[in-house]
PAMIZA-366157 format. One record per residue (C-alpha): z negated, x negated, y; residue in three letters; residue number from 0. Coordinates in pm, 1 decimal, padded with zeros to 6 digits. Layout:
<atoms>
+----------+----------+----------+------+-----+
|       up |     east |    north | code | pos |
+----------+----------+----------+------+-----+
|        Z |        X |        Y |  Ala | NUM |
...
+----------+----------+----------+------+-----+
</atoms>
This chain:
<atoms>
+----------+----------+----------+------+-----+
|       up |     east |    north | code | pos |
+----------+----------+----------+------+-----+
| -03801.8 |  00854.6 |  02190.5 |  Unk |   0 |
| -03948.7 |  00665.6 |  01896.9 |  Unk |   1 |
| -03782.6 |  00936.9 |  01676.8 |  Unk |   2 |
| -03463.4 |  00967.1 |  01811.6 |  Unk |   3 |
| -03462.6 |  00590.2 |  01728.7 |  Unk |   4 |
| -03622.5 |  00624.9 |  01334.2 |  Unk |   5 |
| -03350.6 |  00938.0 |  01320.9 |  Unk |   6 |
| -03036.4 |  00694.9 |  01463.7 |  Unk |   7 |
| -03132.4 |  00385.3 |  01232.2 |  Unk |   8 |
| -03134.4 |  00663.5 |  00932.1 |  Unk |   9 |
| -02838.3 |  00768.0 |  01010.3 |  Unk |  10 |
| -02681.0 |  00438.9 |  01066.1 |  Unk |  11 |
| -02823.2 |  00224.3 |  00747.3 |  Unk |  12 |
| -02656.8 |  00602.6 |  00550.9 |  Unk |  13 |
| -02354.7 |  00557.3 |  00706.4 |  Unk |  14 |
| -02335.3 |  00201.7 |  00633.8 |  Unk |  15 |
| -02463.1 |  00252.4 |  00242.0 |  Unk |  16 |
| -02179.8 |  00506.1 |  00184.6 |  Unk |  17 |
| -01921.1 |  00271.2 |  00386.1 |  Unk |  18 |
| -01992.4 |  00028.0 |  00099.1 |  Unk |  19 |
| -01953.6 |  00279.4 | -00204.2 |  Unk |  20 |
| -01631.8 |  00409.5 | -00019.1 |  Unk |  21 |
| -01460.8 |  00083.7 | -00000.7 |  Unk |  22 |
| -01554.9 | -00107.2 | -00308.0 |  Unk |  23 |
| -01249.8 | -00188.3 | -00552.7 |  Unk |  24 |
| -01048.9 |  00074.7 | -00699.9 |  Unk |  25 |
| -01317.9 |  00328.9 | -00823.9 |  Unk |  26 |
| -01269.0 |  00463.4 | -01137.8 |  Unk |  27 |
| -01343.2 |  00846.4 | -01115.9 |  Unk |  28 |
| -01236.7 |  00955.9 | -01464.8 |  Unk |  29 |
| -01031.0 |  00777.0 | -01772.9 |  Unk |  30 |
| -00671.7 |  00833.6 | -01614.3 |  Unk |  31 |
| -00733.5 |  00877.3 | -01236.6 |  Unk |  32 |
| -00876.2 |  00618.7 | -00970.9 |  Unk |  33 |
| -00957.4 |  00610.6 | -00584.3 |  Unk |  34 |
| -00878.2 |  00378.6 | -00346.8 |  Unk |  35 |
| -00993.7 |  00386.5 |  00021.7 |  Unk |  36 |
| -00853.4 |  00128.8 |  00290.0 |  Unk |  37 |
| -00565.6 |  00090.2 |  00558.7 |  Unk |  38 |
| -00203.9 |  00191.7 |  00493.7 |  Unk |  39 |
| -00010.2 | -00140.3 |  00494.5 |  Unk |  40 |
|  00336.7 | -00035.5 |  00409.7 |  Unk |  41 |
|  00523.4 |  00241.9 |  00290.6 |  Unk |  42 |
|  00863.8 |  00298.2 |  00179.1 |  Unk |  43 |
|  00967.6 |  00620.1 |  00110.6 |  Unk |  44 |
|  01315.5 |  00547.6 | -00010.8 |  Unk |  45 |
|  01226.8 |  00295.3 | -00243.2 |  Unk |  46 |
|  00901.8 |  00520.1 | -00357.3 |  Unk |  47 |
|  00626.1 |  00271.7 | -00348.1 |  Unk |  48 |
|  00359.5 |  00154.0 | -00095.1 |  Unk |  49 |
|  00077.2 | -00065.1 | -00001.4 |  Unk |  50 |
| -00343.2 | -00030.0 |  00024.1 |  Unk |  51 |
| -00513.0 | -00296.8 |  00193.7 |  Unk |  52 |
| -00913.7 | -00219.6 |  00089.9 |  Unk |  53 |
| -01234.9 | -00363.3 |  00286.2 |  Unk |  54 |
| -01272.3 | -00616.2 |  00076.1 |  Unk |  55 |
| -00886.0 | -00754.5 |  00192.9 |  Unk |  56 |
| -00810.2 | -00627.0 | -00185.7 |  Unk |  57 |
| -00430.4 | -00509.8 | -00179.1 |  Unk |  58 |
| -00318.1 | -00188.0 | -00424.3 |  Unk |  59 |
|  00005.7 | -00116.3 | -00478.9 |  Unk |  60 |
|  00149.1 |  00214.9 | -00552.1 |  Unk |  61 |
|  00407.4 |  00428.0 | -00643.0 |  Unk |  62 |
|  00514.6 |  00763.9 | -00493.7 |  Unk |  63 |
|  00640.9 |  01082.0 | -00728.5 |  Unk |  64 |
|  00588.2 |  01325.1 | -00433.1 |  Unk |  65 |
|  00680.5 |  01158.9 | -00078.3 |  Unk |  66 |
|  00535.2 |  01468.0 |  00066.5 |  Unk |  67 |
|  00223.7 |  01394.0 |  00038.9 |  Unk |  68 |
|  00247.9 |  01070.3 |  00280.1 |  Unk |  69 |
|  00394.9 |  01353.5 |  00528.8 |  Unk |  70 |
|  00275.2 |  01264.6 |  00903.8 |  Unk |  71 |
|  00094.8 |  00954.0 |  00757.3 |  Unk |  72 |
|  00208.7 |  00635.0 |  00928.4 |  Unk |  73 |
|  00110.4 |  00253.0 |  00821.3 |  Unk |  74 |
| -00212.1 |  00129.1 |  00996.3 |  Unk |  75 |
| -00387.3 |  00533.1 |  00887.7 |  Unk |  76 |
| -00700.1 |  00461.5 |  00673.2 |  Unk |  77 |
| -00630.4 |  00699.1 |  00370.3 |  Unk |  78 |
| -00769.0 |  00792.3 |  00013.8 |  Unk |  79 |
| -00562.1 |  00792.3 | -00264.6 |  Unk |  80 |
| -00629.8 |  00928.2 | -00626.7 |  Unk |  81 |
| -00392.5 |  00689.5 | -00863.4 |  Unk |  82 |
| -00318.5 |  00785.3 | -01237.6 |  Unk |  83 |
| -00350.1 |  00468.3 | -01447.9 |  Unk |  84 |
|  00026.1 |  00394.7 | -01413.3 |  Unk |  85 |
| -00018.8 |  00378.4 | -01017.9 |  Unk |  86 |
|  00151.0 |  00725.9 | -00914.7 |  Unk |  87 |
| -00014.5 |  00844.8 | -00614.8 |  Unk |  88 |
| -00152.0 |  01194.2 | -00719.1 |  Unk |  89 |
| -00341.3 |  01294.4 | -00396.3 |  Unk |  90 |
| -00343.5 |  01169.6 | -00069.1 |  Unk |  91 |
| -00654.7 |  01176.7 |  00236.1 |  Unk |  92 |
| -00650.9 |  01086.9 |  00572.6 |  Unk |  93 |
| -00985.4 |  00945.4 |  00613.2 |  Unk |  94 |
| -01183.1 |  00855.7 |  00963.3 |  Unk |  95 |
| -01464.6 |  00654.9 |  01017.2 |  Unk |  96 |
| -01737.6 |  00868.4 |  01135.7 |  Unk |  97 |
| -01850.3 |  00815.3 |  01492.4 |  Unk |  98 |
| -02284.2 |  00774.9 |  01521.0 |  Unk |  99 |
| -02431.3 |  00914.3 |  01823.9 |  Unk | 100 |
| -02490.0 |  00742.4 |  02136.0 |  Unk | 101 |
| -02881.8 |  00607.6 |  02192.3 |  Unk | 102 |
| -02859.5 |  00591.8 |  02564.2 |  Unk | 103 |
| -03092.7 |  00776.9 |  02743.8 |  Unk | 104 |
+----------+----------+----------+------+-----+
</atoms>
């Protein structure tokens, strides 16, 4: 019992660490590309642009060159986007949270 415990509050202070790297600011992943995690606020796919809201209530605007990559995404999904530095959308992620298992007996 007293493991499954040690093994749960691991798992949960890991899944907590990495839910802090994932939604930091805009992370920078190489000199013309960036990644931003968070909730799809809006999307317009005539006028080509959209909206991020982050954890940290940080909003990222964007622009769309390919509207097929936003296909079967709606606004409220929590995505990952890779951005060049103008703020073209260059890949696109559905992301979940994961679920932690259950410590009842």
């Amino acid at each position: 019992m007293a493991a499954k415990l040690i093994v749960l509050f691991a798992m949960l202070l890991g899944a907590l660490s990495l839910a802090t790297i994932v939604a930091a600011s805009p992370e920078q992943t190489d000199k013309n590309s960036y990644v931003v995690t968070g909730t799809l606020q809006e999307l317009d796919l005539e006028k080509a642009s959209g909206k991020i809201k982050t954890d940290l209530e940080q909003t990222v605007a964007f622009t769309l060159t390919r509207p097929d990559l936003f296909k079967g995404l709606s606004v409220g999904k929590r995505i990952t986007v890779r951005l060049n530095d103008q703020g073209q959308v260059i890949k696109v992620m559905e992301t979940t949270i994961p679920e932690l298992p259950s410590i009842e007996k």
